[in-house]
N, C-alpha and C positions, 0 to 999 in steps of 0.2 A: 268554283269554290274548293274541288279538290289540292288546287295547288296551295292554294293558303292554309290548308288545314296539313297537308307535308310541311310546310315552311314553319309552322309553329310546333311542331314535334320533332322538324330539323333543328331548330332555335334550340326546346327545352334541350334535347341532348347532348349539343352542344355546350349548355349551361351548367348543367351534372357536370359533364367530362372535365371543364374546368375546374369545380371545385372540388378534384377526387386529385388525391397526390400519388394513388397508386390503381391497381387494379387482380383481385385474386381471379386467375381463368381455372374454369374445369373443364374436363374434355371425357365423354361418355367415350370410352373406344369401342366396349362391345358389352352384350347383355348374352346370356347363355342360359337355359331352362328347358331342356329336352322333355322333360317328364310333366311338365307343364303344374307344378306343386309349390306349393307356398312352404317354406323351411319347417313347418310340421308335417307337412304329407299333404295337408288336404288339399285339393284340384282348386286351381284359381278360376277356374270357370264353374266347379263344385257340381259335373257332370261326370261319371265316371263308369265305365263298360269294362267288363272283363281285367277287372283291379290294374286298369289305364284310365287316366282320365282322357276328358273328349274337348281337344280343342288344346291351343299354347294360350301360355300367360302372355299379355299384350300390356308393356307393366306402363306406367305414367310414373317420371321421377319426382321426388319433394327434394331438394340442393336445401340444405341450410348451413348455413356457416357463424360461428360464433366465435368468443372469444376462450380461452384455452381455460377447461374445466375436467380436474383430476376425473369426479365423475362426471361424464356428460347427461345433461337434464335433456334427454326426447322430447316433453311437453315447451320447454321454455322457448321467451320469443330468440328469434335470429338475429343477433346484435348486427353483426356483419351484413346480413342480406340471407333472402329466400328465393328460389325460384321454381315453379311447378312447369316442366316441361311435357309436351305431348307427348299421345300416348307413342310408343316405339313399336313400329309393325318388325318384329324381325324378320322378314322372309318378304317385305315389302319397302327394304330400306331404298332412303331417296337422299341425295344431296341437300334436301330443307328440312331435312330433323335435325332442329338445335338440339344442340350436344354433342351431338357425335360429329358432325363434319366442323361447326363452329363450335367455339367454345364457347362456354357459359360466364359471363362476368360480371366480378364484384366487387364495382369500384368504392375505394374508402378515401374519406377525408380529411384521416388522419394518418400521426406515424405507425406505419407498418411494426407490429408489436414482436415479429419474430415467432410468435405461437397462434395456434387456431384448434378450433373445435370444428370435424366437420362429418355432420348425418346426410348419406344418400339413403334416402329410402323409396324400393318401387312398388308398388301399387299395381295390383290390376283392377281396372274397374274405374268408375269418374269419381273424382276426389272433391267435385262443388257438388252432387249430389248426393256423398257418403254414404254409397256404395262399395266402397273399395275394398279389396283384400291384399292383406299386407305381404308382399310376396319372399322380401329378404329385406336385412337393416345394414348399413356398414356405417360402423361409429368408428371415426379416426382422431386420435391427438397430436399434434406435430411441431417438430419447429422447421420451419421454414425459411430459406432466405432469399433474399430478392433477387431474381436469375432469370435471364433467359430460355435457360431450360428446361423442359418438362421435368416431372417429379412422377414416377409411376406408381401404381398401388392396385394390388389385388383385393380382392372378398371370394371366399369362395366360402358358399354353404353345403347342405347336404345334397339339396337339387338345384342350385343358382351358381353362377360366377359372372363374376362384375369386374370388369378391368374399364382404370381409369388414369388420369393423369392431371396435374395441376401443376402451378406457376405462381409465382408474384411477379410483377411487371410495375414500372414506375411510369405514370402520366412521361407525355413530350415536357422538359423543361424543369425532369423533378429528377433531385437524383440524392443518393446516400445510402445507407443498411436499410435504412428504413423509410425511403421517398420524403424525406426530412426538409431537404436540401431544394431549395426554387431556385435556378436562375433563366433567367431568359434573355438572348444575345440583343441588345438594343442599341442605337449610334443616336442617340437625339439627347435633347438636353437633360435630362434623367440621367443619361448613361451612356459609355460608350465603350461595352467589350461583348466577348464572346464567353461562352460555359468552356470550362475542360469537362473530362468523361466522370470526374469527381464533382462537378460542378462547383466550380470554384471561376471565379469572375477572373476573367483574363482580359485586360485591358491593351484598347486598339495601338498602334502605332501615335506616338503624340501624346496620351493622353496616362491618366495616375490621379492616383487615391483610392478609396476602399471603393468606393460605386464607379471610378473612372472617368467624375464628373469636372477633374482636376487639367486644365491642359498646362503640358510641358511650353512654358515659355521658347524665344531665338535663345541658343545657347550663350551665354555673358550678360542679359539682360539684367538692368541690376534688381536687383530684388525688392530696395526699396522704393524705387523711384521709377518702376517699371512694371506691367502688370500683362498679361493678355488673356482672351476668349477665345481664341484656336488655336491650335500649335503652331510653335514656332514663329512666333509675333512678339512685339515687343511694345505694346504700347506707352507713353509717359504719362507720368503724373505733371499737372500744372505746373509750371516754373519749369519742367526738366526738358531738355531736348538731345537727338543725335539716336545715331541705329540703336545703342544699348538707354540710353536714355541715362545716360551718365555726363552730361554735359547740364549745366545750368545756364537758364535762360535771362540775357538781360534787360536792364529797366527799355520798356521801349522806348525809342528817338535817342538811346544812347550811340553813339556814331564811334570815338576814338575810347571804349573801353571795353573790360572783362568784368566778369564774376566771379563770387566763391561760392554761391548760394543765388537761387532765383533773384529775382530783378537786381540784383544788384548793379552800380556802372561806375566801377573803377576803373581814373580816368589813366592812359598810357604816357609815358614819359612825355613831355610837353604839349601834352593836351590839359585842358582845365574847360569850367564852367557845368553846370547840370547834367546837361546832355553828352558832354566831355568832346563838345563840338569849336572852341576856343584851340585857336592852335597857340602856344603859348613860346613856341622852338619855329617859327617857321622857319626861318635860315637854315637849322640842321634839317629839317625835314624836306623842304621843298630848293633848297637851295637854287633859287631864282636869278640870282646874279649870274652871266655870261661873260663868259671874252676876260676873265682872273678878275671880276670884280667883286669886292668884299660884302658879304650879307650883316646889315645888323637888324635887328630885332626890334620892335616900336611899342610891342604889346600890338591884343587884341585880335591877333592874326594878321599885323602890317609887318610891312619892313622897308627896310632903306637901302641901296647899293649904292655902295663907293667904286665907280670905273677906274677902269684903269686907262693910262692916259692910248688916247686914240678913239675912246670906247662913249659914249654916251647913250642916255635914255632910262626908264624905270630900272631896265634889267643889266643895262650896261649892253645889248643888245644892236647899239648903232656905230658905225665907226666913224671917226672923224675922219683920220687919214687916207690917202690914197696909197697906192702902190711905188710912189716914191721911195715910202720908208720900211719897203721890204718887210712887210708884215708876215710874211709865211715862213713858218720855222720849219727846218728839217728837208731843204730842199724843196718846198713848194714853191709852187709859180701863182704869182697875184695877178686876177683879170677886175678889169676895174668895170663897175657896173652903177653906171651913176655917181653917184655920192658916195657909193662905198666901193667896195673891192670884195671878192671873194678868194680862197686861196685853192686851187687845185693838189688835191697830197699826193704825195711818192707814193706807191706802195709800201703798208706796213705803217701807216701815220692817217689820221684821220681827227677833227675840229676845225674849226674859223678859224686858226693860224698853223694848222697841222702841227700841233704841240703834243695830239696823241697818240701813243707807238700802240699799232697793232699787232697780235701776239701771231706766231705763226707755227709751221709744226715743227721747225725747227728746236723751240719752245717746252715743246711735249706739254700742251696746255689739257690735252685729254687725263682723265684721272682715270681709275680701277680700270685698268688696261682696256681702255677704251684706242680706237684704231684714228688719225687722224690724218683730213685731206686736206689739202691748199685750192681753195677755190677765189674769187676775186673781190667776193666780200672779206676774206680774211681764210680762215679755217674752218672744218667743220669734223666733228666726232662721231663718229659710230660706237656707241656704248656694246660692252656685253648683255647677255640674258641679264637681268636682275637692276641694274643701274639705269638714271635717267638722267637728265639738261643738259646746259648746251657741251660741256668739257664730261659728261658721264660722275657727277659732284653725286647727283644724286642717287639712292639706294630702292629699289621700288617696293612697295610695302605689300607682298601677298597674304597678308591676312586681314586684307581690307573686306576681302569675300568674304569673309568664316569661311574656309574649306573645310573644317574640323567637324564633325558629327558626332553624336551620343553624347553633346557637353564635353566636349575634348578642347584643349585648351593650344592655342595656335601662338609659334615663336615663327617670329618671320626671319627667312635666311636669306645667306646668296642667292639669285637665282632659285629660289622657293620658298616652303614654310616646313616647319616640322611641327608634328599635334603628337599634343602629351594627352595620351587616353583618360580618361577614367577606369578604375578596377573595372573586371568582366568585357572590355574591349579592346581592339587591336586592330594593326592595321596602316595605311598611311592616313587617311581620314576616320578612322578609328571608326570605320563602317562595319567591321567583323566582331559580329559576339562570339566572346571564346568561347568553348565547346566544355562546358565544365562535366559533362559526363564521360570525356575522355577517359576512356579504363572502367567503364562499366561502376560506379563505386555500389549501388542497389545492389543485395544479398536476395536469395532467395529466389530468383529471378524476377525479380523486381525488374520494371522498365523507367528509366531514368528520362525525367522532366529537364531539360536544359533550361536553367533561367537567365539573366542578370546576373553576373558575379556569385551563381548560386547554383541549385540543382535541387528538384524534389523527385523520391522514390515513389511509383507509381508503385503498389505491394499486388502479389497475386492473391488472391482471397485466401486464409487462412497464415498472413505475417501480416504485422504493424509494426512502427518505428521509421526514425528518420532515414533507416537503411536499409529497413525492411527484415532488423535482422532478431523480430521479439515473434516465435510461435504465437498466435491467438490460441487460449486454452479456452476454449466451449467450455471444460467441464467449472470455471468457475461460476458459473451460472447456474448449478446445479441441472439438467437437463433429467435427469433421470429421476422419476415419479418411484414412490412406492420400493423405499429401500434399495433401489439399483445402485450400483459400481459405473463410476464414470469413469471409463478411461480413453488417453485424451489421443487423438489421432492428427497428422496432418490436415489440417483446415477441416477438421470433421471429429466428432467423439464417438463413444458404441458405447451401451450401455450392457453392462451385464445384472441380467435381473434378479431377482429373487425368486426363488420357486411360486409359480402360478401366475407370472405375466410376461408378458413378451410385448415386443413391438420396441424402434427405435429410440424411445424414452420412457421403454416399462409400465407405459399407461397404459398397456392394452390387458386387460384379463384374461385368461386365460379358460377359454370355458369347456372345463371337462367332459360337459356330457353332450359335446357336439357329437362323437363318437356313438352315442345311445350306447351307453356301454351295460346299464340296465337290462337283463334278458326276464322273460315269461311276465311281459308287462309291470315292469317295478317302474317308479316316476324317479328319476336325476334330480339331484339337488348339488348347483354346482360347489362347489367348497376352492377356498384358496388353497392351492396344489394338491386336489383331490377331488372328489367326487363322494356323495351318500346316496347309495341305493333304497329308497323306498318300496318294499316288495310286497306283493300283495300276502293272503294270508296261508296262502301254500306252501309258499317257497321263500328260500334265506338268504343268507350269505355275501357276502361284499357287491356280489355282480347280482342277488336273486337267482342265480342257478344252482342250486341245492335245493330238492323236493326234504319239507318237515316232517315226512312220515322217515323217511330214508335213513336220515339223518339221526347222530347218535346226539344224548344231550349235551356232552360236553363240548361237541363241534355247533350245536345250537348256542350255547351260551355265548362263545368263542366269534359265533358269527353275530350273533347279537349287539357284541361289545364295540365290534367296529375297530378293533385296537390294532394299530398297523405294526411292525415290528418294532420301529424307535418306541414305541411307549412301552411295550413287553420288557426291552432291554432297559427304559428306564426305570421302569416298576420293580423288576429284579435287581437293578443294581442296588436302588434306593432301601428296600426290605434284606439284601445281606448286610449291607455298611452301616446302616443306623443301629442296628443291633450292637454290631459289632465294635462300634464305637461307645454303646454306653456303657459296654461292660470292660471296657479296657477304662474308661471315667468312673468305675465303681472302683475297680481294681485300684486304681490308682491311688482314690480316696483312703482307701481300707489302709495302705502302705504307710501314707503320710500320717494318720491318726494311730498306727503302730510307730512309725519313729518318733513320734511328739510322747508318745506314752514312755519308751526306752528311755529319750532323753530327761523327762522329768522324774523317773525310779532313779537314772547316773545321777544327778544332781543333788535330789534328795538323800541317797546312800555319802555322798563327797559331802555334804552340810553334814550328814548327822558322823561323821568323821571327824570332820573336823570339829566339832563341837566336843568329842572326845579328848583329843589331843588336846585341846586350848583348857579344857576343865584340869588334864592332867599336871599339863605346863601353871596354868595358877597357882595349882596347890603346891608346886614345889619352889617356884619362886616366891610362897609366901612363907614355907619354911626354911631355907637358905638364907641367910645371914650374908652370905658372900656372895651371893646371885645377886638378890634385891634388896635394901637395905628399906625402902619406902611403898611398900604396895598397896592397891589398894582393891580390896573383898566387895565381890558384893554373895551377900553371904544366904544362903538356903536355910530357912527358918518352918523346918520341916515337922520339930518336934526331938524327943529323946534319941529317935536313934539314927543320928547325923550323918548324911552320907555312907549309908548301909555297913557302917563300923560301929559295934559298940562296943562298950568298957567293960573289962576283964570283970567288975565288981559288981554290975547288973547280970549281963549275960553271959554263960559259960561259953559260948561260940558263935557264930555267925550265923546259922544256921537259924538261931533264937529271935531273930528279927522278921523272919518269915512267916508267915500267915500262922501256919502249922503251930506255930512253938508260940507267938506273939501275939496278943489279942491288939487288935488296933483299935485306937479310938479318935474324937475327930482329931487330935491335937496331935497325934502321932505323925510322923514322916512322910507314910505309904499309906495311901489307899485301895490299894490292891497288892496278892499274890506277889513275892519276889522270885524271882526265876534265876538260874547262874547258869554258866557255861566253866568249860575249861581253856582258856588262852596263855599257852606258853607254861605249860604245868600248873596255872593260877587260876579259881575261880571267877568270873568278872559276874556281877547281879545287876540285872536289866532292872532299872527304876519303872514301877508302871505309876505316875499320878495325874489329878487331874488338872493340878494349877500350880506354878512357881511364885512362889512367894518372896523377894530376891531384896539385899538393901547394903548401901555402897559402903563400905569402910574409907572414912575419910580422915581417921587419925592415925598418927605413928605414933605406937605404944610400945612400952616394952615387952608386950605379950608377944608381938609380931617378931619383934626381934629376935626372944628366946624360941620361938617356935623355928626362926628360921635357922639359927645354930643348930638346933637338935637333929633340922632335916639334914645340915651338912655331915653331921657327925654319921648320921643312919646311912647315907651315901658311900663314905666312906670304905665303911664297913659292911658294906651289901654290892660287891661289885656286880651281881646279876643288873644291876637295877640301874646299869651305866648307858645301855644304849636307850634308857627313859629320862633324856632331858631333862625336858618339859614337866617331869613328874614332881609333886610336890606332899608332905604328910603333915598334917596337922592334927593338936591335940583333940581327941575326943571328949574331953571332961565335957559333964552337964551342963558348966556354963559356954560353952560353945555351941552347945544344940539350941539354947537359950537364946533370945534376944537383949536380955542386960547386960551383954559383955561390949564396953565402950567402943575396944579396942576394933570392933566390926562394926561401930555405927558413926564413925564418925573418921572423919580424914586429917591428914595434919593440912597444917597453913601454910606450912614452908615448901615447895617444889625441889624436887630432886631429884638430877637426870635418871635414867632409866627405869621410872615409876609406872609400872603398869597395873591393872583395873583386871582384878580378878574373881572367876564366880566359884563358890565353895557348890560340889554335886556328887553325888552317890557315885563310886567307880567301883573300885572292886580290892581287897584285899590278900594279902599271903599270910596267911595266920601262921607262925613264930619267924616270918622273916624279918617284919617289923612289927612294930607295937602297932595295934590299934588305931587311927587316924583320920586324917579329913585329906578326901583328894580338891583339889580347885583348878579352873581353867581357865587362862589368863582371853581377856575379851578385849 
């Protein structure tokens, strides 16, 4: 029963193996634990004498292998496959500890994904009755590619080291990046090629199409009327016949015809009836008549001969006469035989009356230099190479054979044939495939495929392209985990990490406190590119080597904080610059709200300016007669004392309009103090009120007129008063202070160029320069 119970775990194995397209190997090469301690300290046998433990670790591996996980999950199952191998006696190693002499294998039955997740973890102790102490972990992430070579890898802990090695491997019959790729070499009806190292179907001699299940017809065979099942065959379709199967076949029982198309039986020049079996020419064809007798034609395949005289019978075939009447022509001699005579010929003459000259080599009856002899039949020819029949007429046809190979196409010559190849062949029977990798064309050291009128680049790992001449860049794949820098190498990338990981695609972490860098018992906490010391309640500081009594408080605080130097210099920079920035943004503010204040004091001082000049220019354009002839007031209805000028008849002097001297009432002018200054040796008196009361003059009156003479006249006569344009003086009588004077409440109707729109307003006076008056400012 033993043999049956191998042959069915021979079978199952067999049956795996097939449906696995690749195969991940590992290989234990060595296990190392001197101190016999599991990576905290504690003794794997947890027996320990004079601070040594008692006994080595004797570890049992768990292999798991998965699919490729940024962080790797310990607990989760093994996509890929698991394996728990025996325990490892070091000091009692044997050639049958799987692992280390054979490898450990995990075949997959899909495509090889280029990345893996892979936990060795050893054990001492039996792991089905959970027992075990965990003695070290090695978590690896990778990419990998499908190679025959080993792939090395260290772990080393505080008291362990583990060196190991792996591979990917593709099944017999699989091949690609990724064991993708099936072929398997077969010659039956399925198929008929072999794999290349790419696996790629390479089809046998004879045969073509994608699976190779195509055979190459005899070369010329026709394509439609022709087919075959092995190479180089030619078989016909119905109706057709001949080597190529280009000849059509006739009606059968046709005897005197051809075809253009199967059964046909087109009958040949004096043939007739169905079968084309009627001779309907026998005279020309068969010419039966003998001895110069005339053939005629009866129908039906008869005929009739007319002898000639001596001659009788069907065919004219009997002679009448005898040798009396010298029947033999040409020097023949007649011997008499009975009833008839025959004739003996001369040499060079042959028939029943030697009436026919035979040709001789005198003659040159041989054609294409054919050599001739004189023998007693007549002549005879010896042809060259290439020529046949009896004079060398004929040419002999060497492409009867097909000499021609690879579909080469054959012209028959002198003395041989010449074959017109097809592209990619040469040769005299176009037997030589040219060598299209002549001159290496593959780049990169690419090794070049000879095809068919072609050539494919075999690439060394790390180019692709049809010439091998395009770098493979890994790093667009992104390869590197966890912020790394890919940069891109010959058929290979490096990753440059980020602070706190390592390993060839930066997925490895990087753990700080394998070191124990912690001293007077503080606990490690690992940190991404660092480490945090938890120290017990004595002692301080980044590492817990600072005693708290020792120590001053601001080196307690300091070590408290944990603040490495990048955050110090950050913290300093950020507390001088913020400062320093809001006050250069107060400063700034401060500046722009002093130019806006500047600008609106210039503005207002340039208005209340010009609002002077424009009062002055009114008032003198509306007493100038020769300035403006049509103006038009809008006039200040202030009260008695109009534009801070009064009449010589009210008040003694100007001064009298002023608080002091003037009692105000509401009707009055000014509702406040008047004030003066001195401008240009003249007093000028600041108007203080609180409302304009203003109304347009829109008639031309003669009041305007004469007031505007009288300005001209005052002008005149007051050359001080020449560099004041703009200046204007009007009467002060009552009724100007007044609103009943027309001549300011109304405009005229008639327009007249240079009419301008002017306001009557307190300016200021030269008491005996001119009389009394109204200044205005043209708007």
């Amino acid at each position: 029963m033993s043999w049956i119970r191998f042959s069915l775990v021979g079978l199952v194995l067999v049956l795996q193996q097939a449906d696995s397209s690749g195969i991940f190997e590992l290989r234990l090469k060595s296990f190392d634990n001197d101190a016999g301690k599991e990576d905290f300290g504690k003794c794997c046998t947890g027996k320990m004498k004079n601070s040594e433990c008692i006994g080595t670790c004797q570890p049992q591996f768990r292999i798991c292998l998965k699919e490729y996980q940024v962080v790797v999950d310990l607990k989760g199952p093994c996509t890929f496959g698991e394996v728990i191998t025996p325990v490892y006696l070091a000091n009692q190693r044997t050639e049958s500890q799987d692992g280390f002499d054979s490898p450990i294998r995990f075949p997959f039955p899909f495509t090889w994904p280029g990345t893996f997740s892979l936990i060795v973890q050893a054990y001492h102790g039996n792991l089905t009755t959970h027992n075990e102490v965990l003695v070290t972990t090695l978590i690896r992430q990778r990419y990998l590619q499908v190679s025959d070579e080993w792939t090395e890898d260290n772990h080393t802990s505080k008291y362990s080291t583990l060196r190991i090695e792996y591979r990917v491997t593709c099944e017999p019959y699989y091949y690609g990046k990724g064991c993708e790729t099936v072929c398997r070499p077969r010659d039956d009806s399925f198929g008929h090629f072999t794999c290349s190292p790419t696996g790629e179907r390479v089809c046998l001699s004879g045969w073509t199409g994608d699976y190779c299940t195509t055979p190459r017809c005899l070369p010329g065979c026709d394509e439609q009327h022709g087919h075959c099942s092995k190479p180089n065959e030619c078989r016909c379709q119905s109706g057709w016949e001949g080597p190529l199967c280009n000849q059509c076949q006739r009606y059968p029982g046709c005897m005197h015809g051809t075809c253009v198309k199967p059964w046909d039986c087109l009958c040949d020049e004096g043939w007739g009836g169905l079968f084309c079996n009627q001779d309907l020419n026998f005279c020309t064809n068969h010419k039966p008549c003998r001895n110069g007798g005339t053939c005629f034609n009866t129908g039906q395949g008869s005929y009739t001969c007319s002898c000639a005289p001596g001659f009788t019978g069907t065919a004219c075939e009997i002679a009448i006469y005898d040798c009396q009447n010298s029947p033999c022509l040409n020097d023949g001699t007649c011997t008499k035989n009975g009833t008839y005579h025959t004739c003996v010929c001369p040499k060079g003459f042959h028939g029943p009356h030697c009436e026919t000259s035979v040709q001789t080599c005198s003659d040159n009856p041989c054609h294409n230099g054919g050599t001739c002899t004189e023998t007693e039949m007549g002549h005879k020819c010896e042809c060259l190479p290439g020529y046949s029949g009896q004079d060398c007429e004929l040419q002999v046809n060497d492409c009867i054979s097909n000499p021609c190979m690879n579909d080469g196409s054959c012209f028959d010559d002198i003395d041989g044939f010449k074959c017109i190849c097809l592209s990619g062949f040469s040769g005299k029977r176009c037997e030589t495939n040219i060598d299209d990798c002549l001159g290496n064309p593959c780049l990169n050291g690419g090794t070049c495929v000879d095809k068919v009128n072609e050539f494919r680049c075999q690439c060394v790992p790390g180019f692709v392209g049809p010439l091998c001449q395009t770098r493979v860049d890994y790093c667009l794949a992104k390869p590197c985990a966890n912020g790394g820098t890919c940069i891109k190498l010959t058929n290979d990338y490096k990753c440059k990490c980020a602070p706190g990981f390592a390993g060839k695609d930066c997925s490895e972490q990087i753990d700080e406190c394998q070191s124990r860098p912690c001293q007077n018992g503080g606990s490690c906490v690992n940190r991404v590119h660092g480490f945090e010391c938890q120290c017990t309640t004595n002692f301080m500081g980044r590492t817990c080597d600072e005693s708290v009594t020792s120590a001053a408080p601001s080196a307690r605080v300091s070590s408290d904080s944990n603040l490495t130097t990048e955050h110090v210099v950050v913290i300093a920079t950020i507390s001088t610059f913020v400062p320093l920035l809001v006050l250069i943004a107060v400063g700034v503010i401060i500046c722009l709200k002093q130019r806006r204040k500047r600008e609106k004091a210039r503005a207002d001082e340039e208005a209340r300016l010009q609002n002077e000049q424009n009062t002055a220019h009114s008032s003198f354009s509306k007493r100038g007669s020769n300035i403006v002839t049509d103006t038009h007031i809008i006039k200040n209805s202030w009260g008695k004392c109009t534009n801070n000028v009064v009449s010589a008849s009210n008040l003694p002097s100007p001064d009298d309009c002023s608080v002091s001297n003037v009692s105000v009432s509401e009707s009055d002018c000014f509702s406040k103090p008047l004030h003066h200054q001195i401008i240009d040796g003249r007093p000028v008196y600041t108007l203080q009120r609180s409302r304009s009361q203003k109304q347009l003059n829109t008639e031309h009156g003669p009041r305007t007129a004469a007031a505007s003479v009288l300005l001209a006249a005052k002008l005149q006569h007051e050359p001080e008063y020449e560099h004041i344009k703009r200046m204007s003086v009007m009467s002060n009588s009552s009724a100007v202070c007044g609103v009943s004077d027309p001549s300011l409440l109304k405009r005229s109707v008639e327009k007249e160029p240079n009419v301008g729109v002017y306001v009557i307003g307190e300016h200021f006076h030269r008491a005996g320069a001119i009389s009394p008056g109204l200044f205005a400012t043209e708007v």
